[in-house]
BAFI-3210 file (N, C-alpha, C; in Angstrom, 3 decimals, decimal comma, padded with zeros to 6 digits):
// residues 107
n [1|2|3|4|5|6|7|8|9|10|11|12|13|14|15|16|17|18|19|20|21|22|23|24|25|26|27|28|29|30|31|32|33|34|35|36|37|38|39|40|41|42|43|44|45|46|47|48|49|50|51|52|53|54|55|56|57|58|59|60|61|62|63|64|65|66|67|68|69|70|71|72|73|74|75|76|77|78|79|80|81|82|83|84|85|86|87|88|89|90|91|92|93|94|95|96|97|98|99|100|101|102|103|104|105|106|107]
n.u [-067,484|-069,369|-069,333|-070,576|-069,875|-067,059|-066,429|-067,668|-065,587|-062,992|-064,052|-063,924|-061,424|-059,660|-060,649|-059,777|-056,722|-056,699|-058,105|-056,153|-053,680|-054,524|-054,642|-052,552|-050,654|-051,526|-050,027|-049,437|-050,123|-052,637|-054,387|-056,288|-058,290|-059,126|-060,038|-061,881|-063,701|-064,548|-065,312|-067,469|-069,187|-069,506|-072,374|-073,720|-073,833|-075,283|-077,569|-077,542|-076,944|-079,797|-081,174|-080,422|-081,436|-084,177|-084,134|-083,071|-084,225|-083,555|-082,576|-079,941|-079,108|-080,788|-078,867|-076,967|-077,062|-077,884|-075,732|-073,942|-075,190|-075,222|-071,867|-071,532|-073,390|-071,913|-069,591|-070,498|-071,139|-068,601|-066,669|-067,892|-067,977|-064,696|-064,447|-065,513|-063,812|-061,358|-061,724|-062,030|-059,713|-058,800|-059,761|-059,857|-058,135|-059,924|-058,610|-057,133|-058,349|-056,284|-055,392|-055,872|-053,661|-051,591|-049,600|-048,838|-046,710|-046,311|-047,057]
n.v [-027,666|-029,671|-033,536|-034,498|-032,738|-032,645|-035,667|-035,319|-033,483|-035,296|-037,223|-035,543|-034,938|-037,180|-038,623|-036,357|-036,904|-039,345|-039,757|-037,693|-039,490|-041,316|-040,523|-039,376|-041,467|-042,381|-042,917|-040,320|-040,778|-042,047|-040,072|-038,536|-040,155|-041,170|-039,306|-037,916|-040,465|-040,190|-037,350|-037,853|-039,425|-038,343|-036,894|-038,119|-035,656|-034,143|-035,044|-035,100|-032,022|-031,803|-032,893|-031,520|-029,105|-029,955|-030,342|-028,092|-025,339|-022,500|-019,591|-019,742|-022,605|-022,849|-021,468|-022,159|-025,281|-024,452|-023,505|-025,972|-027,437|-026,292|-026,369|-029,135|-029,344|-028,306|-029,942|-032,539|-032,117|-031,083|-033,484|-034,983|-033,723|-033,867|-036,368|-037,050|-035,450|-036,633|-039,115|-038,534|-038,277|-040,034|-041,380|-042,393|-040,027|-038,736|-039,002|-036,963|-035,765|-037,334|-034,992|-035,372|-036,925|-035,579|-036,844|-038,825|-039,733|-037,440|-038,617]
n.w [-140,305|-142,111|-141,985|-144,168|-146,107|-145,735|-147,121|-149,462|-150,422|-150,267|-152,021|-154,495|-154,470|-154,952|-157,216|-158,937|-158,704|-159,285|-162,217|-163,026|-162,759|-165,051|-167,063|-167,868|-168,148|-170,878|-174,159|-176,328|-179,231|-178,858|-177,216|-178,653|-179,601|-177,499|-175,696|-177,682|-177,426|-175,040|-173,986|-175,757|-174,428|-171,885|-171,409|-169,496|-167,834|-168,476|-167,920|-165,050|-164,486|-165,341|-163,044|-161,080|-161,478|-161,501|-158,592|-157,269|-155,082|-155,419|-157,026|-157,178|-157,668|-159,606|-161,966|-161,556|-162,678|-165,103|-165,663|-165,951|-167,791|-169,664|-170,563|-170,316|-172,568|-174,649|-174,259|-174,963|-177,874|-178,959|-178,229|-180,192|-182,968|-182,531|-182,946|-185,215|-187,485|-186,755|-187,882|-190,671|-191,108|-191,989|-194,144|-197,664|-199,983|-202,804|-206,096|-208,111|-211,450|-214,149|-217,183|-220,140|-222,277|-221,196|-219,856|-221,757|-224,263|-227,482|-230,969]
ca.u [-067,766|-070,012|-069,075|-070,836|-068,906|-065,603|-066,591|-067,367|-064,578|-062,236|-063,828|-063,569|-059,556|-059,695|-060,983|-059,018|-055,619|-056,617|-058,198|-054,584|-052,875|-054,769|-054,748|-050,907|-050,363|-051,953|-049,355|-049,909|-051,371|-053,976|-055,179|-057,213|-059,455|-059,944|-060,528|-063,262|-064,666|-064,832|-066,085|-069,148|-070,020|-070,153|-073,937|-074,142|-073,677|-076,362|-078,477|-077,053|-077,848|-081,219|-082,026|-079,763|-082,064|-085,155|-084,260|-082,914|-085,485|-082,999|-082,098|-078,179|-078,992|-081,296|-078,002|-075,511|-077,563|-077,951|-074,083|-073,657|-075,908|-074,507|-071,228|-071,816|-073,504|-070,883|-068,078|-070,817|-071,143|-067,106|-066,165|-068,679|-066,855|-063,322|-064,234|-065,840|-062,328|-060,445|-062,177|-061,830|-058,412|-058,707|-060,798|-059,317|-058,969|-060,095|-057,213|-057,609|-058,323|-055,493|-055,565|-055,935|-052,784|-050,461|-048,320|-048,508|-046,074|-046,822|-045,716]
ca.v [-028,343|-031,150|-035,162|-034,576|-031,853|-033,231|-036,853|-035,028|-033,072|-036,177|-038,608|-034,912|-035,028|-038,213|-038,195|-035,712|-037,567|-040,656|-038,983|-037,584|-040,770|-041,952|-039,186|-038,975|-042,962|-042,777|-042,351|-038,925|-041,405|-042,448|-039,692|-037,514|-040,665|-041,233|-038,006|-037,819|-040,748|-040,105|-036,589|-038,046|-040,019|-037,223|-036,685|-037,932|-034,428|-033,535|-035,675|-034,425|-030,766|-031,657|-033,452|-030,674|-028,119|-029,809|-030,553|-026,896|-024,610|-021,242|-018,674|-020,428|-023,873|-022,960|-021,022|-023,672|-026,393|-024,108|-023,282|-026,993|-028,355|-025,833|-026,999|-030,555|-029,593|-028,599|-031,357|-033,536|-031,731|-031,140|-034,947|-035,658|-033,182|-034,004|-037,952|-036,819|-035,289|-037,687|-040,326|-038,080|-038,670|-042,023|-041,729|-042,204|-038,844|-039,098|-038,825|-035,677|-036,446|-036,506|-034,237|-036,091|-036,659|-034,747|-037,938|-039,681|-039,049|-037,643|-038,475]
ca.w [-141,557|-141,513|-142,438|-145,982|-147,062|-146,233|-147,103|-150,811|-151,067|-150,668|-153,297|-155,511|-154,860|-155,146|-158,669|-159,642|-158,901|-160,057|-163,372|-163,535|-163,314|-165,674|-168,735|-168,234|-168,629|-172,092|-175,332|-177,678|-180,143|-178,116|-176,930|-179,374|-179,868|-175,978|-175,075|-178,018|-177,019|-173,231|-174,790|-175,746|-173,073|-170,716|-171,299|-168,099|-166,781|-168,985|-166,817|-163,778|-164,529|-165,309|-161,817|-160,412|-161,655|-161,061|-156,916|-156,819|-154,989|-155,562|-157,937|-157,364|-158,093|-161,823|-162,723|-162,023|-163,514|-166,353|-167,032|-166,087|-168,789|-171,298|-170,558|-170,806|-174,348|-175,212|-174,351|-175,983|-178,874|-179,005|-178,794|-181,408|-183,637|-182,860|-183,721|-186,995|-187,915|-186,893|-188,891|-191,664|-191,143|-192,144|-195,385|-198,504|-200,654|-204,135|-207,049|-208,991|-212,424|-215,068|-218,300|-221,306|-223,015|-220,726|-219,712|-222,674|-225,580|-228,491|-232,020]
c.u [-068,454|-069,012|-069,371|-070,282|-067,662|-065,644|-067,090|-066,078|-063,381|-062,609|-063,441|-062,042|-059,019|-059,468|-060,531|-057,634|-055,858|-057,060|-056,557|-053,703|-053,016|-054,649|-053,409|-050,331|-050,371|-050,949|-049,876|-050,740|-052,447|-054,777|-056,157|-058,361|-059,878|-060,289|-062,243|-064,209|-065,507|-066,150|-067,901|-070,202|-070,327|-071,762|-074,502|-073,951|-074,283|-078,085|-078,374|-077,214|-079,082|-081,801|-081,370|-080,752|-083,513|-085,447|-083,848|-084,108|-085,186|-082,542|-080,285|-078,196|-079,452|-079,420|-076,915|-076,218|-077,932|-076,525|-073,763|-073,718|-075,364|-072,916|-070,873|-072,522|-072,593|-069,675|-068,797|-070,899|-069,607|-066,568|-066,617|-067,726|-065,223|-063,154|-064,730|-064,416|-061,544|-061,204|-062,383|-060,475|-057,773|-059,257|-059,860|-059,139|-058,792|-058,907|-057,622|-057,818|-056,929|-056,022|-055,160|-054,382|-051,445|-049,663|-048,031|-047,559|-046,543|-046,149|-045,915]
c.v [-029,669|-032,620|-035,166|-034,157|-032,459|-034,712|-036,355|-034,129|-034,053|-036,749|-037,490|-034,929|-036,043|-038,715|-037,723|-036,316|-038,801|-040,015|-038,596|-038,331|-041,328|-041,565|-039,226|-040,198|-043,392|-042,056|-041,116|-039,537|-042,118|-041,905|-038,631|-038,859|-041,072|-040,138|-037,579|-038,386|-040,048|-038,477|-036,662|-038,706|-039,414|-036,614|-037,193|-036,681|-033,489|-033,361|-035,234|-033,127|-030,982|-032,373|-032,520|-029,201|-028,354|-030,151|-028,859|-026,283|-023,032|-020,789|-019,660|-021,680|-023,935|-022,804|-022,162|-025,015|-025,778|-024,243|-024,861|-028,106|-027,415|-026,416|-028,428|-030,644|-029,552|-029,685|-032,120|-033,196|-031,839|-032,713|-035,597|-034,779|-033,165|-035,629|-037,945|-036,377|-035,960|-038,707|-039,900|-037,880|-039,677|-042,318|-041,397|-040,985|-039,461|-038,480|-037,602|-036,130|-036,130|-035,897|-035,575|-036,149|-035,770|-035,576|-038,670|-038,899|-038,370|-037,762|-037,488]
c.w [-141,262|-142,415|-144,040|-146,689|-147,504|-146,635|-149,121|-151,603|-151,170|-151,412|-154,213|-155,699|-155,181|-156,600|-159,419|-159,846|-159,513|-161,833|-164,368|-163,777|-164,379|-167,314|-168,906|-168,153|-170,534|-173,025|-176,112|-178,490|-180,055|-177,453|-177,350|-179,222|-178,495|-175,656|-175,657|-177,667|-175,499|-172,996|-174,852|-175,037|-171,800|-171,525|-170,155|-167,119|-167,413|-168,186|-165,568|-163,631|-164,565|-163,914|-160,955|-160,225|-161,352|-159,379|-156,471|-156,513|-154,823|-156,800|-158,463|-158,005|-159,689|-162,212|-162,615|-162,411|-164,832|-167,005|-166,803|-167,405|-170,227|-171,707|-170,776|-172,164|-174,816|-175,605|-175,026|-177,271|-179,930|-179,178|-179,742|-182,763|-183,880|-183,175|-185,105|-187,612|-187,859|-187,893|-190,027|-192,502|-192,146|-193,271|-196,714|-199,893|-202,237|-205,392|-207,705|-210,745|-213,718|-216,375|-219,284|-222,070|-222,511|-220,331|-220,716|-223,822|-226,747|-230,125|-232,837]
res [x|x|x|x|x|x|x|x|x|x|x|x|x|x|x|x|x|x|x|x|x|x|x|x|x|x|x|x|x|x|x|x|x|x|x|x|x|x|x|x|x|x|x|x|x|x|x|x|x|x|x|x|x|x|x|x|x|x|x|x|x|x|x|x|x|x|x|x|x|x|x|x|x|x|x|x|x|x|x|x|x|x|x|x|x|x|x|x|x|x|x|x|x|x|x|x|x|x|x|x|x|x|x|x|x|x|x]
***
């Protein structure tokens, strides 16, 4: 195994435990709206498929910079949608209207 490999597979475990420390620190009610944000700020691995796909010079590299970049549409697409809901959360709903004369007395 060369120096590069294992010198990327530790910052990846790396990453991953700290990642983990960090997701399982945060309260229940704090984390639908971090997750969305964080969500939408992965478009950097939108970017990263696309320089992935244009240094690839194999059949292997298009396809995993393809499912990469579909994947990363997605999560961006997905956190944009689960912060629209939530902030729909938050919006005041409109009263229904009452019927004329149905609370009031009559003589």
């Amino acid at each position: 195994m060369s120096v590069s490999l294992i010198s990327s597979l530790s910052v990846f475990v790396l990453a991953l435990l700290v990642g983990f420390e960090v997701i399982s620190k945060i309260p229940n009610s704090l984390h639908t709206p971090m997750m969305s944000g964080a969500n939408s700020i992965h478009g950097v691995i939108l970017v990263g498929a696309m320089i992935t796909g244009a240094m690839s010079g194999n059949i292997v590299g298009y396809i995993l910079a393809f499912f990469a970049a579909a994947f990363g549409a997605a999560n961006v697409v997905g956190g944009y949608v689960v912060t629209d809901r939530m902030l729909e959360m938050f919006k005041k709903r409109p009263e229904p209207a009452k019927a004329a004369g149905a609370n009031s007395k009559e003589a």
